[in-house]
C-alpha positions in Angstrom: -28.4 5.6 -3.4 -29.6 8.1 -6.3 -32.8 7.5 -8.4 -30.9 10.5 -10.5 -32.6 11.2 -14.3 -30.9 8.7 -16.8 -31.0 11.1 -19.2 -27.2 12.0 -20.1 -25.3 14.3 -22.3 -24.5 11.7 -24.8 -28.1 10.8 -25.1 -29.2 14.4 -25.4 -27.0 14.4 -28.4 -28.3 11.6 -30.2 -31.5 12.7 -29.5 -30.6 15.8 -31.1 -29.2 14.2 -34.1 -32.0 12.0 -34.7 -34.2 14.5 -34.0 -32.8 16.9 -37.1 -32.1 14.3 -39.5 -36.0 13.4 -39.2 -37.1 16.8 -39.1 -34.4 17.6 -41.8 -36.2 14.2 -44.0 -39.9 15.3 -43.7 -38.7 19.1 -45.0 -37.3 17.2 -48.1 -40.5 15.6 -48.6 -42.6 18.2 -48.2 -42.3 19.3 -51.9 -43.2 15.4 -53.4 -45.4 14.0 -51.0 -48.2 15.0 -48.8 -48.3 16.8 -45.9 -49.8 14.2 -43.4 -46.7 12.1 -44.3 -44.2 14.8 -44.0 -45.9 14.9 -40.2 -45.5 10.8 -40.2 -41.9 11.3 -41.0 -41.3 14.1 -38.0 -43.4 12.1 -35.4 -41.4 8.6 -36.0 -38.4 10.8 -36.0 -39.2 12.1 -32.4 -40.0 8.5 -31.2 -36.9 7.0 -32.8 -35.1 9.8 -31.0 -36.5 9.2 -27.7 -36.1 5.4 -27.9 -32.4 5.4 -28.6 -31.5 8.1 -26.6 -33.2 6.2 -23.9 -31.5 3.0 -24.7 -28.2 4.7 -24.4 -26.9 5.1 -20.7 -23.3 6.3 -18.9 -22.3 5.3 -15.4 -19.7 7.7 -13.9 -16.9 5.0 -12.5 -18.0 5.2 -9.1 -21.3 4.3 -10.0 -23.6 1.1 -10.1 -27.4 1.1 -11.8 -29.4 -1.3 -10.5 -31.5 -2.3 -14.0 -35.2 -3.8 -13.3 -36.8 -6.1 -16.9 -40.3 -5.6 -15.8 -39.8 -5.2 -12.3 -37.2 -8.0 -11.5 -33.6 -7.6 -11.3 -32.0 -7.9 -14.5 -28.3 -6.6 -14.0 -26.1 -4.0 -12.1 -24.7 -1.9 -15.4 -21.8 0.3 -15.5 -19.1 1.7 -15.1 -19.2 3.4 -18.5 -21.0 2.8 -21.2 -24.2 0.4 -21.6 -27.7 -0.2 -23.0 -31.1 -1.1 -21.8 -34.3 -1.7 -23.8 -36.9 1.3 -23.0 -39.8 0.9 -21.4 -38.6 -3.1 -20.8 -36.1 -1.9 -18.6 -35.8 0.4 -15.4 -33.0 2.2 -13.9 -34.2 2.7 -10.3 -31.2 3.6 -8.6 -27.4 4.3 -9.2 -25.1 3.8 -6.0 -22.3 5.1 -5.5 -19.4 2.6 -4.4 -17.1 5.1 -3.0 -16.6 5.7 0.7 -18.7 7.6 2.3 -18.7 9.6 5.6 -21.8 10.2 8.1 -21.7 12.1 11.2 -24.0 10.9 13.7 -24.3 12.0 17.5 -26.2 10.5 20.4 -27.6 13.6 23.3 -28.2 13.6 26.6 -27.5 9.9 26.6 -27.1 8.3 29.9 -24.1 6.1 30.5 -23.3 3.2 33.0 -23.2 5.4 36.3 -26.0 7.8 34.8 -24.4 10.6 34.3 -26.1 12.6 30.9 -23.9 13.0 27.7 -23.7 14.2 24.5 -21.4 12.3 21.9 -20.4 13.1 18.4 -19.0 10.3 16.0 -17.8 9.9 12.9 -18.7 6.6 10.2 -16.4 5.3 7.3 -18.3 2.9 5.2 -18.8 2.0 1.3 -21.2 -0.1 -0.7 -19.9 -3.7 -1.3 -22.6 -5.3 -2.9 -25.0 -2.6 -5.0 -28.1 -5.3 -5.3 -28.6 -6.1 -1.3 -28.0 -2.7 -0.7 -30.9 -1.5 -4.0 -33.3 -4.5 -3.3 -32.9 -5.9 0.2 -33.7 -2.2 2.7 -35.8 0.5 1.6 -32.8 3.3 1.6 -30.3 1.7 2.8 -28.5 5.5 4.3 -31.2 6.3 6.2 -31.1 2.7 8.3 -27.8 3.1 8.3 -28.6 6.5 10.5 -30.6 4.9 12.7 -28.2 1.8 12.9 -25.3 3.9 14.1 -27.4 6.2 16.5 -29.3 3.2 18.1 -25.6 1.8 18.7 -24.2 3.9 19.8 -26.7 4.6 22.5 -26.3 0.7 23.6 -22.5 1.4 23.5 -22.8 4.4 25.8 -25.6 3.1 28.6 -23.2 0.0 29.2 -19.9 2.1 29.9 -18.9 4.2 32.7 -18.4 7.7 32.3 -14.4 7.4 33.2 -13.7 4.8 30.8 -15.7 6.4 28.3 -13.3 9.8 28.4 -10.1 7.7 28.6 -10.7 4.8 26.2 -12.4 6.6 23.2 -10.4 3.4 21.2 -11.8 1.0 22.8 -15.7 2.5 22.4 -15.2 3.0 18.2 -13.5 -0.3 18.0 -16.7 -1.8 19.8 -18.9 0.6 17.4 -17.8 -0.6 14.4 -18.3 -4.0 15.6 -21.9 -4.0 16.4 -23.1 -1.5 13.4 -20.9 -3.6 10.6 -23.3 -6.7 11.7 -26.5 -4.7 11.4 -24.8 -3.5 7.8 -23.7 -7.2 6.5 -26.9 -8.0 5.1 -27.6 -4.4 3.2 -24.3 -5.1 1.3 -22.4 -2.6 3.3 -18.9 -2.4 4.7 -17.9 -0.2 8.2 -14.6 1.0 7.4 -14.1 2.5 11.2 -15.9 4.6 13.7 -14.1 7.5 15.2 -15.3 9.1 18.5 -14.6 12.9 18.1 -16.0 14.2 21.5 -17.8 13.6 24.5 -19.4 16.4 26.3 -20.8 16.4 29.9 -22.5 19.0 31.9 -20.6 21.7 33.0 -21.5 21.7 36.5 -19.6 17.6 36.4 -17.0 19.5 35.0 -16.5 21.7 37.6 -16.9 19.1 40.0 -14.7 16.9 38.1 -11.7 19.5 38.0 -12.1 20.1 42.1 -11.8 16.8 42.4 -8.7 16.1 40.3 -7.1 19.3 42.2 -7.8 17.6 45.2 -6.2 14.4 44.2 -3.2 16.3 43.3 -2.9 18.1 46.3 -3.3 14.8 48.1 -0.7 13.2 46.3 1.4 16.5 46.6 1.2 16.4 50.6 1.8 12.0 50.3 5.0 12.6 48.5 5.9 16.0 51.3 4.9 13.5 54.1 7.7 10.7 52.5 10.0 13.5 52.3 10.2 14.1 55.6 10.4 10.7 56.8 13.0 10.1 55.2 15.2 13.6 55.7 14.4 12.2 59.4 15.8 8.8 58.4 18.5 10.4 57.5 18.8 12.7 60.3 19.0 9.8 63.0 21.5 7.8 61.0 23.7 11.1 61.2 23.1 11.4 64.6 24.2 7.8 65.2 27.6 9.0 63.4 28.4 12.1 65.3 27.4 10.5 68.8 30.0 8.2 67.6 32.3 10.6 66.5 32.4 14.0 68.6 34.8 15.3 66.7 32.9 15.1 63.6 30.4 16.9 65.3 32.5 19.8 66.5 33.6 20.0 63.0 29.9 20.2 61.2 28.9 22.5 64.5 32.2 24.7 63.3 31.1 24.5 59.6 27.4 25.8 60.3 28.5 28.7 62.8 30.6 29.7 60.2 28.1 29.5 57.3 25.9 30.9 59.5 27.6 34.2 60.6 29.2 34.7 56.7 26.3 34.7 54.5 23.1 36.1 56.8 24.4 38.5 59.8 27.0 39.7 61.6 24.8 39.0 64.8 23.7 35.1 65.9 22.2 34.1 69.3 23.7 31.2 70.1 22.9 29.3 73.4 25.8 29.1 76.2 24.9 25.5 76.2 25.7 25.3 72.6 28.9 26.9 72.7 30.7 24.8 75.1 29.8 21.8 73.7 31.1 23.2 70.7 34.3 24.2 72.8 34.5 27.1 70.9 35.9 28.5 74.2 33.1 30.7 75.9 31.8 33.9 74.6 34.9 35.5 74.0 36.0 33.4 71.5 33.0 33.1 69.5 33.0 37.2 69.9 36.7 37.2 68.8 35.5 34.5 65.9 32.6 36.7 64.5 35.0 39.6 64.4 37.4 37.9 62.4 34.6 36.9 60.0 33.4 40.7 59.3 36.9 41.8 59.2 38.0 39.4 56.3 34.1 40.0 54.6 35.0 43.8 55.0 38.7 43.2 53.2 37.0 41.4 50.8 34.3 44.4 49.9 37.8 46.9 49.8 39.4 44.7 47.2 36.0 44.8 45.2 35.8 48.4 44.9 
C-alpha cells in the first residue's frame, strides 16, 4: 500500500503549459486592458493549471489506485492512463499487485517439548483483490506481519523439536495454510512459506552432537557384536567339516604353518601337541620344514639383486 503524491510528470507538464500560455495571455493584455484583469487572466490560468493537472493521473502497470467520490469507493484506476474529477475525487492509496517478500522470525519460541528457539522464515504473497485489501484492514502489510509471526508461534509450540529440524516441509506447508486463511478476507494471496533456519541453544547443541556420537558408536559396536557372531557361526560350521574330514584339517593346519613361517618370522612356537596332530613328524621335521622355507625365501632375495 502507498498513499504516494499523485502528482506525476505528465501532469507537471501540463501544468507547466497551462501555466505559460495564461501567464503568456495576461502579458498580451497588458498593453489593451487593465491591470487587475491582466492579474484575472494569470490567477484563472494557475487554477486551470492546477485543476487539469490534477485531473490527469498515471498508474505504473503494477499499480492499482483505490479512487474515493466523496469518501466512498468509486473505482480501482489504472494501469496507465486515467482521470478523476479534483477535489470530487481522492486517490488514497496505490497497491502494488506484484509479489512481494517479507521476512519474519519468531525468538526464543518454545516448542512442543519446551525446548527455546529462534526461527527465521520467509513469505511469498501478492495482492488479489486491491479494494478488500484498501478498504477492509487498516494497512493491510503490517497485519500481515503480525499474522505470520503469531502463526508461526502456534505452528512452533505444537511441534517437537526433532520433527521441527527434519521436516522443515511439512512446518511451511502448514504455515502457509493457516496465514493464507487469516489473508482471504484482506484480498491477499500466500504464495508459499519457506523455513530458512532454526536455531537452538548452543549448549542443546552440544548435548545433541554427544548424543548422536553416542548413538553411532552404539550402532558401531551392534554391527561389531553381529560380526562376530557370525565369524563364530562360521567358525563352528568349519569345525563340523574338518572333524569330519581330518585330512582337510591337516591340509589348512599345513597351509597356515606355512603362511605363518613365510610372510612374519623365521621363528614360530608351536605346541608339541599341535604338531603331532598335524603329523608333521616331530620337531625335526618342522625344523627341517622351516629351513627349507628360509632357504628358498633366501634364493629368492639372490635372484632379486
Amino acid at each position: 500500500m502507498n498513499s504516494r503524491s499523485s502528482f506525476n510528470s505528465i501532469s507537471a507538464l501540463i501544468f507547466v503549459v497551462l501555466l505559460s500560455a495564461g501567464c503568456a495571455v495576461a502579458y498580451s493584455l497588458q498593453a489593451m486592458s487593465p491591470s487587475w484583469l491582466c492579474y484575472a487572466v494569470g490567477v484563472a490560468s494557475l487554477v486551470l493549471a492546477g485543476i487539469v493537472s490534477s485531473a490527469l493521473q498515471v498508474a505504473n502497470q503494477w499499480d492499482k489506485a483505490v479512487d474515493l467520490r466523496m469518501g466512498r469507493f468509486h473505482a480501482l484506476q489504472g494501469p496507465g492512463l486515467f482521470f478523476i474529477i479534483p477535489v470530487v475525487d481522492t486517490i488514497v492509496y496505490w497497491i502494488d499487485t506484484r509479489v512481494i517478500t517479507m521476512s519474519f522470525t519468531a525468538e526464543k519460541t518454545l516448542t512442543k517439548d519446551t525446548v527455546p528457539v529462534n526461527v527465521d522464515a520467509v513469505l511469498f504473497w501478492k495482492v488479489l483483490d486491491p479494494k478488500k485489501a484498501a478498504l477492509d484492514v487498516a494497512d493491510y502489510q503490517t497485519a500481515i506481519g503480525w499474522a505470520c509471526q503469531t502463526a508461526l508461534r502456534d505452528v512452533i509450540g505444537k511441534t517437537m523439536l526433532a520433527d521441527m529440524l527434519e521436516g522443515r516441509d511439512k512446518i511451511s506447508e502448514e504455515l502457509k495454510r493457516i496465514i493464507d486463511e487469516r489473508t482471504e478476507p484482506w484480498g491477499v494471496q500466500v504464495i508459499s512459506v519457506e523455513v530458512k533456519d532454526v536455531l537452538i541453544p548452543p549448549a542443546l547443541e552440544d548435548a545433541m552432537s554427544m548424543q548422536a556420537q553416542a548413538e553411532r558408536e552404539r550402532q558401531a559396536r551392534v554391527i561389531l557384536g553381529d560380526s562376530e557372531r557370525q565369524v563364530a557361526e562360521k567358525f563352528g560350521e568349519a569345525a563340523k567339516t574338518y572333524a569330519n574330514n581330518p585330512v582337510a584339517f591337516h591340509l589348512r593346519a599345513m597351509n597356515m604353518l606355512y603362511e605363518g613361517l613365510k610372510q612374519n618370522s623365521t621363528i614360530v612356537i608351536v605346541p608339541s601337541t599341535a604338531v603331532e596332530s598335524m603329523q608333521l613328524g616331530g620337531l625335526a621335521g618342522l625344523t627341517a620344514m622351516t629351513m627349507g622355507i628360509e632357504q628358498q625365501k633366501q634364493a629368492g632375495n639372490d635372484d632379486a639383486s
